[in-house]
C-alpha positions, 0 to 999 in steps of 0.5 A: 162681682165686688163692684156689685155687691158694693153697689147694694150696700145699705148705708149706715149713717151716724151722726157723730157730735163734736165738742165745742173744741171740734176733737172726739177721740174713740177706742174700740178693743171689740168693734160692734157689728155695725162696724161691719155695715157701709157707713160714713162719717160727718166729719173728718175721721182717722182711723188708726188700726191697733191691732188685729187685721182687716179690709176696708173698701170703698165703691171702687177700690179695696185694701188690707189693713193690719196693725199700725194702719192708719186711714185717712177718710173725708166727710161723708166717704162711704166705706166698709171697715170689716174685721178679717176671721179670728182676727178682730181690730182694736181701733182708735177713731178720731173725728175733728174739724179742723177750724175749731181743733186749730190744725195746721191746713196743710198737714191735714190735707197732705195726710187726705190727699190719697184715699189709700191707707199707710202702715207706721213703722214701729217707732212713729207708732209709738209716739202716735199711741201716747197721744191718742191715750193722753187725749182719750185720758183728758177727754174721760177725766176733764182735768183742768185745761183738757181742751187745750190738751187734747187739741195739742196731743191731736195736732202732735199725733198727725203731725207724726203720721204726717212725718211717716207718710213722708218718709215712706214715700221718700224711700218708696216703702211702707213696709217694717223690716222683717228680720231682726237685723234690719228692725235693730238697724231702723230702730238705731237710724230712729234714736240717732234722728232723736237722740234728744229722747230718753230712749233706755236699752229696753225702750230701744229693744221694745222699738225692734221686737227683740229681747235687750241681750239680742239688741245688744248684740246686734247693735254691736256687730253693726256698729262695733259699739254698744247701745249705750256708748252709740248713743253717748258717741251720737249725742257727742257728735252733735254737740260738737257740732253746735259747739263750733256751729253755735255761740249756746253755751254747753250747758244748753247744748248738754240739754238739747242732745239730751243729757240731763246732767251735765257731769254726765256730758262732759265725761262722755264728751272728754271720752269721745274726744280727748278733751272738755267741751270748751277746749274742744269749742276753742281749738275749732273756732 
């Protein structure tokens, strides 16, 4: 019967232009009804789905969409996006061709090869969010330069979306972890992989969708440590590592695992292990 009915469909077709840089970013908070109608698109799009819930269908197959969502769809796919009963989608639409916004060839089709849409985790979202703000800002504001910035953030975006399919079928799952335990333990996992970021206790407990006193202690019954002294122990532990890996000097190591004073690093350092960078550096040589 859905076959069909899909077969009826009366197809939509708008003619969406491109700016001479090939990049045109949208937010939707309330998606017209047209949203709704069969459409395609002339471009190469990504839909990324901020909130809400939804199905989208092509003419042989459909799928649910919810929050963090991200759908891949080639030029000229026809497909039904439709909004699920109280439950109306706020989504970002990017469209963009990819010799004149200079992505990378084989990103873009690693993210296109399969029609069907991938979740984000929480932490890939976020970062994926910043950028699709920062260009929808340069595409409304046209400061100096905005071409080149939009075009960098779009690239910074996919290249994060390209990340998180990867890891989702590297460890066979797309789903977030359900309780607050295993999103503590992710969102750990996550800062630890860039604990080059500044990422504060409140940034950290907004990662996991738990108050900071809960993420606290959460992260002190799987780790023994709190937030703060995992984060300056992880970060020590790399630079021990480039210190006898490396010939960089500590005040670049410092930087690069994400301590911006260098005072700050060697008391952290000199309390993980026992004495100053360089004596840790000669002895291990």
């Amino acid at each position: 019967m859905a076959s069909k009915n899909r077969q009826k469909w009366q197809i939509f077709n708008p003619n969406i232009e491109l700016p001479d840089y090939g990049v045109l970013v949208e937010s939707r908070l309330e998606r017209p009804s047209s949203a709704n109608i069969a459409h395609r698109h002339n471009h190469l799009s990504i839909l990324y789905v901020v909130s809400g819930h939804g199905l989208l269908e092509f003419a042989d197959d459909s799928f649910d969409v919810d929050a963090n969502s991200v759908i891949t769809l080639e030029k000229d796919k026809v497909h039904r996006l439709s909004d699920k009963p109280r439950k109306p989608m706020t989504v970002y639409s990017l469209y963009f061709d990819t010799e004149s916004s200079d992505l990378n060839k084989y990103i873009v089709d690693y993210l296109f090869a399969r029609p069907e849409p991938f979740e984000l985790p929480l932490y890939y979202s976020e970062n994926i969010k910043r950028h699709l703000r920062q260009m929808l800002h340069e595409q409304n504001t046209r400061q100096a330069g905005y071409k080149l910035s939009i075009k960098q953030n779009l690239s910074l975006a996919i290249l994060q979306m390209h990340r998180a399919k990867q890891y989702q079928i590297k460890h066979k799952t797309s789903d977030e972890p359900v309780n607050s335990s295993e999103r503590v333990k992710a969102t750990i996992h996550f800062i630890a992989q860039n604990c080059h970021e500044q990422y504060s206790l409140s940034d950290a407990a907004r990662l996991a969708k738990v108050s900071q006193r809960q993420f606290t202690n959460l992260c002190r019954k799987l780790t023994g440590k709190s937030y703060i002294k995992l984060l300056n122990s992880i970060r020590c532990q790399k630079a021990a590592a480039m210190l006898t890996d490396t010939v960089m000097p500590p005040a670049a190591i410092a930087f690069e695992v994400g301590y911006e004073d260098l005072s700050t690093f060697y008391r952290a350092f000199k309390r993980e292990y026992k004495s100053s960078p360089m004596q840790f550096k000669t002895a291990n040589i």
